[in-house]
N, C-alpha and C positions, 0 to 999 in steps of 0.2 A: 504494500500500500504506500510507506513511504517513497519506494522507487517511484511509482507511478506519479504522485504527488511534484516529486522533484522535478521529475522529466517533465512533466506540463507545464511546470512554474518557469522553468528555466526555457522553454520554447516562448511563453508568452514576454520574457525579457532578454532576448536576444536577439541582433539586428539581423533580416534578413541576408546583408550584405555582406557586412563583414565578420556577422557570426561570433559575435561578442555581447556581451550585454549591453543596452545602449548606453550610450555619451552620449546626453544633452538630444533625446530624444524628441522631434516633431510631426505634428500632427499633420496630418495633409487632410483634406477637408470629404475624400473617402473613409477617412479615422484607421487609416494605414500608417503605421511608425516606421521611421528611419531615422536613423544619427543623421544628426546637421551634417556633419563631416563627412558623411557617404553620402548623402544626397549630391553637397557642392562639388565633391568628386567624380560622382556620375556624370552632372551638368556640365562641367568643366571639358568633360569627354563626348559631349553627346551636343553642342553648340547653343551651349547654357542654357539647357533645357532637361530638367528631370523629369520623368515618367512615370509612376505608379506600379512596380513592379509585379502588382497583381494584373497590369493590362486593364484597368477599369474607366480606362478612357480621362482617368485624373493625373492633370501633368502641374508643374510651376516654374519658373525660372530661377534661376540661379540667385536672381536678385530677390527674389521674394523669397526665398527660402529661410532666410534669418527674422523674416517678421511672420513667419507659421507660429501658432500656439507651442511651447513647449508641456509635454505631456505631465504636468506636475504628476498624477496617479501615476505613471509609469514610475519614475522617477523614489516617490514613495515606497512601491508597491518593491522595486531594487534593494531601497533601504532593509525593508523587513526582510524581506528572504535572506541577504546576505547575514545580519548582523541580530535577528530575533529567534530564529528558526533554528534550535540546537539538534536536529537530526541532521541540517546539511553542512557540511563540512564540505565550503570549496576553499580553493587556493588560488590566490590572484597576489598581484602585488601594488596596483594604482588603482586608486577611485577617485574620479574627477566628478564634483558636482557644483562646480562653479558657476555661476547668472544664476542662480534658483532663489526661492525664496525660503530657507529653511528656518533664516531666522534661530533663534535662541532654545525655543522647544523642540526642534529636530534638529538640535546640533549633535552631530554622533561621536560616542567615545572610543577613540581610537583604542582603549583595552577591552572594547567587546571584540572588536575581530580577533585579537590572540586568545580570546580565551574562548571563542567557538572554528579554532586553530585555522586563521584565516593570517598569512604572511603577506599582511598589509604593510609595504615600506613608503606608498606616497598615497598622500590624501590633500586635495584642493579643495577647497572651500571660500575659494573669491568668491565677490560680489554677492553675499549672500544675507547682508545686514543683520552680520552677526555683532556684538556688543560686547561691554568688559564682561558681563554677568555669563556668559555663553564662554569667552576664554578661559573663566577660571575653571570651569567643568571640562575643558580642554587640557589645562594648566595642569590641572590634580591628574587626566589620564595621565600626561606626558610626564609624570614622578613615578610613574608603574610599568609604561611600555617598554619596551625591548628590541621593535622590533620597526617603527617609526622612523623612515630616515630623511624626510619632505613633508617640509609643513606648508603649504602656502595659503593664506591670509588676507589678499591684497583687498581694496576695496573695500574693506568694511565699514564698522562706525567703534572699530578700535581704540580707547583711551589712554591714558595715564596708566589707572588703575588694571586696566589690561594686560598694559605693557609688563607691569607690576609681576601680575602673576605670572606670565609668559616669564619674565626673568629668575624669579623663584623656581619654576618648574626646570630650567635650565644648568642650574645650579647640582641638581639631581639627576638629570638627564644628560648620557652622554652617549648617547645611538643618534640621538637627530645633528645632522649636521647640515642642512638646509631649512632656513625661517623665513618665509617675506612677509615681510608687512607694509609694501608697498600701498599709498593711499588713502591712510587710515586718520586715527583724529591724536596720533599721538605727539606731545609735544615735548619740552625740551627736559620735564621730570621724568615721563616715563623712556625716554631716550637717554637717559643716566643709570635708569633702572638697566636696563639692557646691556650700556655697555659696561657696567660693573660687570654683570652677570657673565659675559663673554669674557670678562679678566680670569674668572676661574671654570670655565668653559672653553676645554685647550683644541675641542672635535669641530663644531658650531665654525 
């Protein structure tokens, strides 16, 4: 039963294309999913114009492709399987969920994948209006992880007190050696916070 479970879940979040789970998956207005990235790749090949690989007569250009709905439930629906579901045990090592809107309540803790033995080393979380109160439940994972080696952060609505913890957690942690915090709202206290933390952070 579990088999069977698995196998459907995982057909229903895998890209026809490139046979992966999606990235930044869009909706085409048949409610046919493709990664952005294999759509503008097809279009690219095909004189910017992608086609609906079901043949159901629904196509869009290359240039529309970036303003399709992004499938939040897809998107979601990746979350749980991967990081809720302790019967499945996959092994991947990046998850990009960058431009979504996860916000602070589905911000995920990078020590649930090691401990539903997922060898998760990069996780992106641009643009995704996450805040101090979401980094420091970030912060506490990265004093447990192991296994963490990319954190990216860019875009958010990152503070002082973020930075804060982000520096504290660094102090403990010496598996990540990739941080950005490009774009964020941090200023010249929580950027002392950091570069302290990086004085006795010899990997980072």
């Amino acid at each position: 039963m579990a088999s069977n479970y698995t196998s459907s879940v995982e057909e229903l979040i895998t890209c026809p294309i490139c046979h992966k789970y999606f990235d930044d998956p869009r909706l085409l207005p048949c409610s046919h999913n493709y990664c952005r990235k294999c759509m503008e790749q097809i279009a690219s090949d095909n004189e910017d114009q992608f086609e609906c690989l079901v043949h159901d007569g629904t196509s869009v250009t290359k240039n529309n492709i970036n303003v399709l709905p992004t499938n939040q439930i897809m998107v979601e629906l990746i979350q749980l399987y991967v990081f809720s579901i302790p019967l499945v045990k996959q092994t991947f090592t990046h998850l990009h969920l960058d431009d979504n809107q996860i916000g602070n309540q589905g911000i995920i803790n990078p020590a649930d994948a090691d401990q539903q033995n997922v060898t998760l080393t990069g996780l992106c979380l641009d643009k995704n209006q996450i805040d101090d109160q979401a980094v420091k439940y970030l912060a506490d994972a990265l004093q447990q992880n192991k296994t963490l080696t990319e954190l990216y952060l860019n875009q958010n609505q990152i503070g002082d007190q973020g930075a804060k913890y982000l520096a504290d957690a660094l102090q403990q942690n010496m598996t990540l050696n990739v941080l950005s915090l490009n774009q964020n709202q941090i200023g010249d206290g929580g950027a002392k916070y950091l570069a302290d933390a990086l004085k006795q952070n010899t990997v980072i």
